[in-house]
TORTOR-465744 format. One record per residue: residue number from 1; residue in three letters; chain; x, y, z of N, C-alpha, C in turn. Coordinates in nm, 3 decimals. Each point is the difference from the previous one (the first is absolute). Example, Ala and Ser with C-alpha at 12.3 -4.5 7.8 and 13.67 -1.06 7.14 Angstrom:
BEGIN
   i  aa ch  n_east n_north    n_up ca_east ca_north   ca_up  c_east c_north    c_up
   1 Ala  A   1.319  -0.569   0.780  -0.089    0.119   0.000   0.090   0.120   0.000
   2 Ser  A  -0.035   0.105  -0.072   0.082    0.119   0.006  -0.077   0.109   0.073
END
This chain:
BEGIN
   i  aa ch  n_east n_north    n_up ca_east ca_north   ca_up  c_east c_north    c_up
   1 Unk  A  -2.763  -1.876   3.472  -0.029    0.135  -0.046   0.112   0.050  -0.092
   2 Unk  A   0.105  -0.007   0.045   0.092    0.022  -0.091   0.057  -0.048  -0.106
   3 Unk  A  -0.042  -0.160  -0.020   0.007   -0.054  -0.042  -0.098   0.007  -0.152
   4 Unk  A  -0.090   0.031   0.042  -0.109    0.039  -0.087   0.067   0.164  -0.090
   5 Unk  A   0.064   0.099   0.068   0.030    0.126  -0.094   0.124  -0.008  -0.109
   6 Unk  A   0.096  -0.108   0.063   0.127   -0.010  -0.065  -0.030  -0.023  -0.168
   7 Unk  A  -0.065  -0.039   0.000  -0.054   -0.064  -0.189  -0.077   0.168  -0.047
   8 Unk  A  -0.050   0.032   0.086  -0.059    0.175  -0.043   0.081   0.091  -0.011
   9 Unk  A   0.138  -0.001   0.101   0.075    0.130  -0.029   0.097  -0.086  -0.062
  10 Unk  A  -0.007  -0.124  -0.067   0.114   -0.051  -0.157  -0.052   0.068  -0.092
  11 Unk  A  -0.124  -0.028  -0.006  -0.110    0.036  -0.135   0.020   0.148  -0.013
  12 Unk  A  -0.018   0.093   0.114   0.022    0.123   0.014   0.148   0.048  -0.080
  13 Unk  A   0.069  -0.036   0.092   0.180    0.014  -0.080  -0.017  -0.002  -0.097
  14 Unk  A  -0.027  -0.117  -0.036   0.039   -0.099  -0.169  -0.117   0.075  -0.090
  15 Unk  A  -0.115   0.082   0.030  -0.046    0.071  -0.131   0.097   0.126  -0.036
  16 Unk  A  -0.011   0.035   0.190   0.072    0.166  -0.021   0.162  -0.022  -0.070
  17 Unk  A   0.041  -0.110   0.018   0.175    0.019  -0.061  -0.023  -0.060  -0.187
  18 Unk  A  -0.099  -0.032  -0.003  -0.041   -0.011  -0.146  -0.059   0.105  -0.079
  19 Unk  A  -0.029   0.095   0.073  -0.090    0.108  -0.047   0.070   0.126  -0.013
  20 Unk  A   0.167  -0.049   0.052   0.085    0.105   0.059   0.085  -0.022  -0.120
  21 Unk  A   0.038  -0.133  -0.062   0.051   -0.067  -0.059  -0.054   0.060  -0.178
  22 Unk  A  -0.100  -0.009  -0.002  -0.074    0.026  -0.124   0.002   0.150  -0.023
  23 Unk  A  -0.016   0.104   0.103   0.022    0.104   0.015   0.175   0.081  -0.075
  24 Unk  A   0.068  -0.101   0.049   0.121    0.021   0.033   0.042  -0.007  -0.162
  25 Unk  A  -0.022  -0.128  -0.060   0.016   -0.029  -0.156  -0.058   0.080  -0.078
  26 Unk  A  -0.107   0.053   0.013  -0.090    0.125  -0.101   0.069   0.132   0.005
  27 Unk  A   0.034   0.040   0.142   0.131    0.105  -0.021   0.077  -0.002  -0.039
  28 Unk  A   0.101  -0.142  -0.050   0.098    0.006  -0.035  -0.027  -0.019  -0.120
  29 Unk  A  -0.078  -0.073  -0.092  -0.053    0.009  -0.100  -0.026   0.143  -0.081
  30 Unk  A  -0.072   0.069   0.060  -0.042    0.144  -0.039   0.146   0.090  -0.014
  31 Unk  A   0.043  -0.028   0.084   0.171    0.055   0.056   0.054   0.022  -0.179
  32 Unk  A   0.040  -0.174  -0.027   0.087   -0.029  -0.156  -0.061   0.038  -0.103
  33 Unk  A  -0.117   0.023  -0.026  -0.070    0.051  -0.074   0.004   0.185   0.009
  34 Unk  A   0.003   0.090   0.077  -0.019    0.093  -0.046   0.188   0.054   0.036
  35 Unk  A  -0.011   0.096  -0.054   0.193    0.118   0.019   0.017  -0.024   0.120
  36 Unk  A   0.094  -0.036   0.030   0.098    0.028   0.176   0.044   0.127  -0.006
  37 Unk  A  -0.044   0.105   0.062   0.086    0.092   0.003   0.137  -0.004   0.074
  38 Unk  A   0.112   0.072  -0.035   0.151   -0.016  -0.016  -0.033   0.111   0.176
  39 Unk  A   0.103  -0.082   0.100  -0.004    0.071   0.124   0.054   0.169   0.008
  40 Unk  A   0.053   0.002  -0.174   0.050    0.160   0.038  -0.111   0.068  -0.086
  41 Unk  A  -0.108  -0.064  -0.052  -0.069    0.092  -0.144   0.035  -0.001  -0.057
  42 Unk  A   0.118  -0.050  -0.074   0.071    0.022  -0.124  -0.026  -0.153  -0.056
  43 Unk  A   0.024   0.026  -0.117   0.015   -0.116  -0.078   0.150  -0.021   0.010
  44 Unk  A   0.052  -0.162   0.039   0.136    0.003  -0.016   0.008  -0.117  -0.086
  45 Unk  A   0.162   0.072  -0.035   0.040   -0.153  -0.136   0.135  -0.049   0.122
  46 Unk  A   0.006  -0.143  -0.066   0.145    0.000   0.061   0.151  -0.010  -0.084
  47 Unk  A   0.055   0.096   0.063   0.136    0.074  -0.050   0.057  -0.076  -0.143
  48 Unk  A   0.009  -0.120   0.036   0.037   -0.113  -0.093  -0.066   0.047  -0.132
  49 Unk  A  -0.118   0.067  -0.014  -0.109    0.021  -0.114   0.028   0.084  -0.064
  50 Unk  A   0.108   0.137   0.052   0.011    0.086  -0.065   0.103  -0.010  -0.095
  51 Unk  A   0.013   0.118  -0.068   0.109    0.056  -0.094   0.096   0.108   0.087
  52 Unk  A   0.063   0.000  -0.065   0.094    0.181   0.046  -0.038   0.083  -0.019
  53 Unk  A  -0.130   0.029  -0.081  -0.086    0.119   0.067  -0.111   0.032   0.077
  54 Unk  A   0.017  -0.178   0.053  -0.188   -0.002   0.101  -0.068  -0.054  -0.047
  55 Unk  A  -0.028  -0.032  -0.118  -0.107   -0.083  -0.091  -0.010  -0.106   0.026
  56 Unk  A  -0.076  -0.067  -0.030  -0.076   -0.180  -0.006   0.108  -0.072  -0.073
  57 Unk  A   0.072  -0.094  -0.091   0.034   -0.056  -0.074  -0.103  -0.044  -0.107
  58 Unk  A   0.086   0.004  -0.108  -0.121   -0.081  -0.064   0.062  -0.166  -0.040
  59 Unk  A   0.105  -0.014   0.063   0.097   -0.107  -0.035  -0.086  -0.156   0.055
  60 Unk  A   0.063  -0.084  -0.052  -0.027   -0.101   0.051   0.042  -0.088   0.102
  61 Unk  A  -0.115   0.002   0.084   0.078   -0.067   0.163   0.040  -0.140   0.013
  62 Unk  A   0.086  -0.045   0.038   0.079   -0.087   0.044  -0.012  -0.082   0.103
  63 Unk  A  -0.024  -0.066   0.048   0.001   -0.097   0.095   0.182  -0.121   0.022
  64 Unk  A   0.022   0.030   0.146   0.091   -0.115   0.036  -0.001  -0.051   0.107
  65 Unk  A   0.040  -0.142  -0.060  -0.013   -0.077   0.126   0.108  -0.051   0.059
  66 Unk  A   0.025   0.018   0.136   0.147   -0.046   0.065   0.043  -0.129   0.078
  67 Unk  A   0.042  -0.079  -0.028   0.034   -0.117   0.058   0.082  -0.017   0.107
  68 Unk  A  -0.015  -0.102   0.079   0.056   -0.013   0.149   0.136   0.033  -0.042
  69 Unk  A   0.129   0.025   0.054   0.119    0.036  -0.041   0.074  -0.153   0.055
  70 Unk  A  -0.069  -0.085   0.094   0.055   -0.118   0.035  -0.050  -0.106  -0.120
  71 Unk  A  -0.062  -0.023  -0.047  -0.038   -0.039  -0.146   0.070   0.006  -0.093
  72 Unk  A   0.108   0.094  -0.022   0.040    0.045  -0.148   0.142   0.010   0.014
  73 Unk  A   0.088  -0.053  -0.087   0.117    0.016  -0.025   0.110   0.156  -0.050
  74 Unk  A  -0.083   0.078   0.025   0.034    0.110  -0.051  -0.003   0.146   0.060
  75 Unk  A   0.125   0.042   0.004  -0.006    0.086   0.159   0.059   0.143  -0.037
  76 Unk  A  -0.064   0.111   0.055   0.011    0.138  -0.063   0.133   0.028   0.026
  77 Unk  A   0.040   0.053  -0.098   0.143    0.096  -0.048  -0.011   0.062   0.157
  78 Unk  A   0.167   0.009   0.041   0.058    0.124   0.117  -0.019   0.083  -0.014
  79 Unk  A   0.057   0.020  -0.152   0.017    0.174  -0.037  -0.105   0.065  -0.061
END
């Protein structure tokens, strides 16, 4: 008898955690696609973005990349 349900409540599981699954991806899908609203309502920039009077930059951003410090022969100034 029991033997006989174990393959029914797999089948059972295994649609419902697929169905949960597919569910789960369409929300998150829909999610990246429309505005996140910002947890305070505000639109925020980060600090880094501004000017000295609050503004955006219009400068051009920079990227760096930092290397292990055990790697490299070259070791920051004391002073």
């Amino acid at each position: 008898m029991l033997g006989a349900l174990f393959p029914l409540i797999y089948v059972a599981l295994f649609i419902g955690l697929l169905l949960q699954a597919f569910r789960m991806m369409s929300m998150s899908s829909n999610a990246s696609t429309s505005f996140k609203a910002d947890r305070t309502g505000l639109r925020t920039v980060h600090p880094e973005l501004l000017d000295g009077n609050g503004n955006v930059t219009d400068e051009e951003l920079w990227s760096v990349r930092f290397q292990d410090v055990k790697q490299t022969d070259w070791a920051p100034d004391a002073g």
